[in-house]
C-alpha positions in Angstrom: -20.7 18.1 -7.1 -18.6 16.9 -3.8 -15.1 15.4 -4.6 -14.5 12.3 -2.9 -11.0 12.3 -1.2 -9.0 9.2 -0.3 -10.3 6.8 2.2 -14.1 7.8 1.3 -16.5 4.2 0.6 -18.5 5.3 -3.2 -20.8 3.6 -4.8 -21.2 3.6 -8.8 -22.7 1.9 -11.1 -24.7 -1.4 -10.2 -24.1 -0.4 -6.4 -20.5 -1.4 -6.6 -18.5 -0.2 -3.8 -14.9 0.6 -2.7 -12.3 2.7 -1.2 -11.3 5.8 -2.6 -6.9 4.8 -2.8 -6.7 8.2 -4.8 -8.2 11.2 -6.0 -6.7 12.7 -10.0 -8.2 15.5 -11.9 -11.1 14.1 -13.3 -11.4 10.6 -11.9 -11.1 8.4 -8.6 -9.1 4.9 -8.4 -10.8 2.8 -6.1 -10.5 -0.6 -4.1 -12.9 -2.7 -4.6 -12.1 -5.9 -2.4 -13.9 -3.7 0.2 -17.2 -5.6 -0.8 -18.2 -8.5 0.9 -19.1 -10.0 -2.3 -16.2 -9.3 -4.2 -14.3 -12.8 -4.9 -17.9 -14.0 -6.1 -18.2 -11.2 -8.4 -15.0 -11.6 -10.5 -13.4 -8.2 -11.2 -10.3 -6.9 -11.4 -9.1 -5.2 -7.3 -8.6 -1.8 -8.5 -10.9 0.5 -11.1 -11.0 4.2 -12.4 -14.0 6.1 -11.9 -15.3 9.7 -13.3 -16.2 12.2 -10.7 -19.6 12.5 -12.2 -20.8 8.7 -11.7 -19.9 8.3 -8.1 -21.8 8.9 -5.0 -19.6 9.1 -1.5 -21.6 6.9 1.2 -19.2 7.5 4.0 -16.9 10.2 4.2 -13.9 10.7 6.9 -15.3 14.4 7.7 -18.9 13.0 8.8 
């Protein structure tokens, strides 16, 4: 399993997407008012999420 790192565009669950702002132990806290669609959608600008249920689209070392 690759780590995201801050900076890296995820996607989790429901192909939500956002900006890795920084990396803890065991989870990510990520930007989400990197999606187009995000005033539309109605969530909160900032969420946690567990290593395990991400998958890092774009990565600064690529």
């Amino acid at each position: 399993m690759r780590i995201a790192e801050v900076g890296n565009i995820i996607e989790f669950e429901d192909g939500l997407q956002g900006i890795v702002e920084k990396v803890n132990e065991n989870s990510v806290i990520v930007n989400l008012t990197f999606m187009e669609n995000f005033n539309e959608l109605e969530l909160e600008e900032k969420t946690v999420i567990n290593h395990k249920r991400y998958t890092i689209l774009y990565s600064n070392d690529e």
